[in-house]
Each structure stands twice: as structure tokens, then as C-alpha cells.
ZAMARGU-4260 file (C-alpha; in steps of 0.2 Angstrom, whole numbers, plus 5000, padded with zeros to 4 digits):
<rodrens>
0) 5039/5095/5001 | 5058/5091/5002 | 5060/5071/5005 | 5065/5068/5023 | 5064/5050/5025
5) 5078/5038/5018 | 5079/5017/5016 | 5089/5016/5032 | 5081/5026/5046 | 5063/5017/5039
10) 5072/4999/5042 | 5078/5005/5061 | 5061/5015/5064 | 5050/4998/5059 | 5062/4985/5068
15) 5057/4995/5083 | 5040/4997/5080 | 5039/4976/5078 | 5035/4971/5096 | 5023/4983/5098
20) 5014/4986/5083 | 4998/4976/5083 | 4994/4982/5100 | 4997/5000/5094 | 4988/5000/5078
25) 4978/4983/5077 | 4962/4990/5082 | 4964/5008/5077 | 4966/5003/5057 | 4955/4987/5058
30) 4942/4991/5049 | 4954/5002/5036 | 4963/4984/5034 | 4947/4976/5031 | 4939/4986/5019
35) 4956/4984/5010 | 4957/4966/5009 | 4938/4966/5004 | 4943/4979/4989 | 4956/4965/4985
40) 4946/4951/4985 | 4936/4957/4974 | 4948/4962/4960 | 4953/4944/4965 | 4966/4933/4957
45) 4983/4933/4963 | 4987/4946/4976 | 5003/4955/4981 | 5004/4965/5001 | 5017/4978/5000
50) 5022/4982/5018 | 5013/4966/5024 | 5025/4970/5043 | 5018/4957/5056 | 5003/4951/5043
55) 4991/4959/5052 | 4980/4960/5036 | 4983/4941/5032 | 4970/4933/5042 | 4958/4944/5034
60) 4959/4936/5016 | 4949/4920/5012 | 4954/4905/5007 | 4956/4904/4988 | 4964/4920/4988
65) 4983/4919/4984 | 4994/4934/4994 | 5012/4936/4992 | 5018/4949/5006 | 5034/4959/5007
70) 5041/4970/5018 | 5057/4980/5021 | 5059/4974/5037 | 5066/4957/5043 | 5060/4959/5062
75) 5041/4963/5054 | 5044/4947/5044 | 5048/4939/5058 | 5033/4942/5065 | 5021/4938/5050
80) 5029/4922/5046 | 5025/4916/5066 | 5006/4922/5062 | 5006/4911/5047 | 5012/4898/5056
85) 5001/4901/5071 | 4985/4902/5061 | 4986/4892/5047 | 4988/4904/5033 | 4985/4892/5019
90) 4983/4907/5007 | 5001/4916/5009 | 5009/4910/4996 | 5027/4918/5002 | 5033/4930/5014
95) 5049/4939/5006 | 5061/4953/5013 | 5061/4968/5000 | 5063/4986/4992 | 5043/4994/4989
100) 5053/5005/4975 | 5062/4988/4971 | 5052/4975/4968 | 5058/4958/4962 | 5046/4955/4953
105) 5045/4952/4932 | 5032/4964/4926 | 5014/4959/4926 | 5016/4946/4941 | 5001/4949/4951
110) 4981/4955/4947 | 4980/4965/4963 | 4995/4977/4973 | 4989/4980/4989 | 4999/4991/4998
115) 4994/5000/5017 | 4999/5014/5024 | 5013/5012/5014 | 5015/5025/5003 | 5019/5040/5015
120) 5033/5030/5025 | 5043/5027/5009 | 5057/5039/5006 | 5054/5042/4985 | 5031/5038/4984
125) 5029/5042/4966 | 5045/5027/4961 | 5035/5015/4974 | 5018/5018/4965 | 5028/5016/4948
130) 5033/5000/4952 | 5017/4992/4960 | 5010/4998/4941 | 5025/4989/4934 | 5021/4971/4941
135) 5003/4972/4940 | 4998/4964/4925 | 4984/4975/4912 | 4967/4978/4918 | 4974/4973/4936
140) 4969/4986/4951 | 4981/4996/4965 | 4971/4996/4982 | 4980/5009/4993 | 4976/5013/5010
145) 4985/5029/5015 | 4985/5048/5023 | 4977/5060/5015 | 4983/5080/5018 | 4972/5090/5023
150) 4970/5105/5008 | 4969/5119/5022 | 4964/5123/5040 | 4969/5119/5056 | 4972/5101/5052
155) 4983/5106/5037 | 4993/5117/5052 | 4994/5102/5062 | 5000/5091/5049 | 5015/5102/5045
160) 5019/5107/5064 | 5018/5087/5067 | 5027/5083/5052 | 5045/5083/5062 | 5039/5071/5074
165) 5031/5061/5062 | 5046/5057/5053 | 5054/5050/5069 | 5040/5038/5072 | 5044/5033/5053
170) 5031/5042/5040 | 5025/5059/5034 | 5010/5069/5041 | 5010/5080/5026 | 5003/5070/5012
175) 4994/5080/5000 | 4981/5073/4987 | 4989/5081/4973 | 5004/5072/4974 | 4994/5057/4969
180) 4986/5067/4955 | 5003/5072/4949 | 5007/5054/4949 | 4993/5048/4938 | 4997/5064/4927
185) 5013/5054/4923 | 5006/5038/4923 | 4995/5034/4907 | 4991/5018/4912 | 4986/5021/4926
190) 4968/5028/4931 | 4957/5032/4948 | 4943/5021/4952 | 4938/5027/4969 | 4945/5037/4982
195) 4935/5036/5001 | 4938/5039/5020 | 4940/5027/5028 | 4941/5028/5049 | 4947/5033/5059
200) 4941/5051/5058 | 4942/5051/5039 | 4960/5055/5039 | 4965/5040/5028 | 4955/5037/5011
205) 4955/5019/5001 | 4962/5023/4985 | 4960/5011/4970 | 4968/5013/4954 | 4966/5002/4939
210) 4979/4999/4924 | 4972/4999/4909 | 4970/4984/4899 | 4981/4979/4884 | 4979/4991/4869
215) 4968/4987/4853 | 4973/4986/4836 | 4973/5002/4834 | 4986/5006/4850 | 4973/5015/4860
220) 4974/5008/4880 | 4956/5005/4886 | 4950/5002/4905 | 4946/4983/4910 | 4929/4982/4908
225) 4924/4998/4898 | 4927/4992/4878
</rodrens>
């Protein structure tokens, strides 16, 4: 699927989406956001949001956790940093205007990425996932909440008729499984935990993915937990 998205027209879409977006998707993904956060949490340790917009998710993490959110728009920032405010969000470490395929990060910064409905509103996925593995130290986990394609069918029709005006409203429709498979094919230190439905309708999945842990004297990587 040709890339139809680019930095720009994802900035202008999400600034417009800004005064409406909790009303438009608050309740729709809450429980998705939930379930999210709780995957987080119990990685635990420090935390980074990707595409953390108004900071819809923030309220949802407890107290000893430590979140850092980023988002490429100011105007969602703008919103998020008035809810911090507003509620008291002890937790949020910082709020910081950035690139997902740039992060300003040194590598290894964080013990969880957390990154929701993210993935299919970037313009290049693949270099975004590449560089949530890049500053999530060894044995750290990638929790992903995100569209998944359908394989065939009449959703698979409507997510390729849709796809047009999807990209107006800022994401894709067509997201198919096997580009994260591709991905991870590429990615030898990265490996699938779970993958889930999550509501609503099952046309989003929770996706965790684990780095592995440093390698053994020998050089072979090995999974956090498993040697």
C-alpha cells in the first residue's frame, strides 16, 4: 500500500480534531485506553505515551507510575497540559511537542512505549516502531493499541473503499497484520507477546511486543524473563 499520509497534513488534520476529540472518541475507545494503560502498568517503571493528544489516557495511570507524553501536535498538547493541570496529574513527568519517527530521546530512556492508535496515522509505521524499540531499554515491552486490517471479506472491501476518506480524517483504514509481521521480521530484537481485540467491535487489537534482554556471554539475545 503506497503511503498517503505525510507530517504536515497529520499536524493540520489533529489541530482540528483538538476541540472535539474527547467528545468524539472518549467513550468509544475507553476501555481500549484502559486496557492499555493496565498493560503498562504492569510492565511498569518508567513509561513513555506516544501520541498522548489531549491526555485522555493520563488519568487512567496510578500514582507511582512515571509517564512522559509526546505528541506532534501543539493544540493536542495544549489540551493535555490544561488536563494535567486540572486534575492533578502528579505522574506526568513532562508533556513535549515531537516527531513518533523522531524521538529525542537517548536510546534505552523508558521500560514501557505505549503508543495508541498511533501507528496507522503516522506517514512511514515501520521507522515509528523502529524508534519506540530504539529508546526502550532491554527487556522493556511496546504496548500498541491500533487497527487491525481485515485479511478478506466485506470488511476488507470496506476498509479499502473507506481508505480515501479516512485519510482526510487523518489515518489509514487498510492496515494489514502482516505489516507488523514484516516489521518484527526485520527487527531481531523485538518479539510478539500478545496480540487481542479489543472493543469496539474487535476492529482494534492490543499488541504487545517485548525487547529482548541484553545478550549473554556468548552474544545470543534472550527474552526478559525466559533465561
Amino acid at each position: 500500500m503506497a503511503e498517503q499520509l505525510d507530517r504536515n497534513s497529520v499536524i493540520k488534520t489533529y489541530a482540528r480534531w483538538a476541540p472535539v476529540y474527547d467528545m468524539v472518541f472518549g467513550s468509544v475507545f475507553e476501555n481500549a485506553r484502559r486496557m492499555a494503560v493496565a498493560a503498562s502498568e504492569r510492565a511498569g517503571g518508567r513509561i513513555l505515551e506516544v501520541g498522548v493528544g489531549t491526555g485522555i489516557s493520563l488519568p487512567y495511570y496510578s500514582s507511582p507510575s512515571r509517564v512522559v507524553g509526546i505528541d506532534i501536535s501543539e493544540r493536542m498538547l495544549a489540551q493535555a497540559r490544561r488536563r494535567v493541570v486540572a486534575d492533578g496529574l502528579t505522574h506526568v513527568e513532562s508533556l513535549k511537542l515531537m516527531d513518533a519517527e523522531h524521538l529525542d530521546f537517548p536510546e534505552g530512556s523508558f521500560d514501557v512505549v505505549v503508543a495508541q492508535y498511533v501507528i496507522n496515522t503516522v506517514p512511514n509505521p515501520e521507522t515509528a516502531l523502529d524508534e519506540f524499540l530504539r529508546v526502550l531499554r532491554p527487556g522493556g515491552e511496546l504496548v500498541i493499541v491500533n487497527r487491525v486490517g481485515a485479511e478478506a471479506g466485506s470488511r476488507r472491501a470496506f476498509e479499502h473503499a473507506f481508505q480515501p476518506i479516512a485519510q482526510r480524517l487523518g489515518w489509514r483504514s487498510e492496515f494489514p497484520w502482516q505489516r507488523f509481521e514484516r516489521w518484527i521480521a526485520r527487527a531481531p530484537q523485538a518479539h510478539l507477546i500478545e496480540r487481542r481485540p479489543v472493543p469496539p467491535l474487535g476492529h482494534f487489537a492490543l499488541i504487545r511486543f517485548g525487547k529482548l534482554a541484553a545478550a549473554s556471554a556468548g552474544g545470543q539475545w534472550r527474552a526478559a524473563g525466559l533465561a
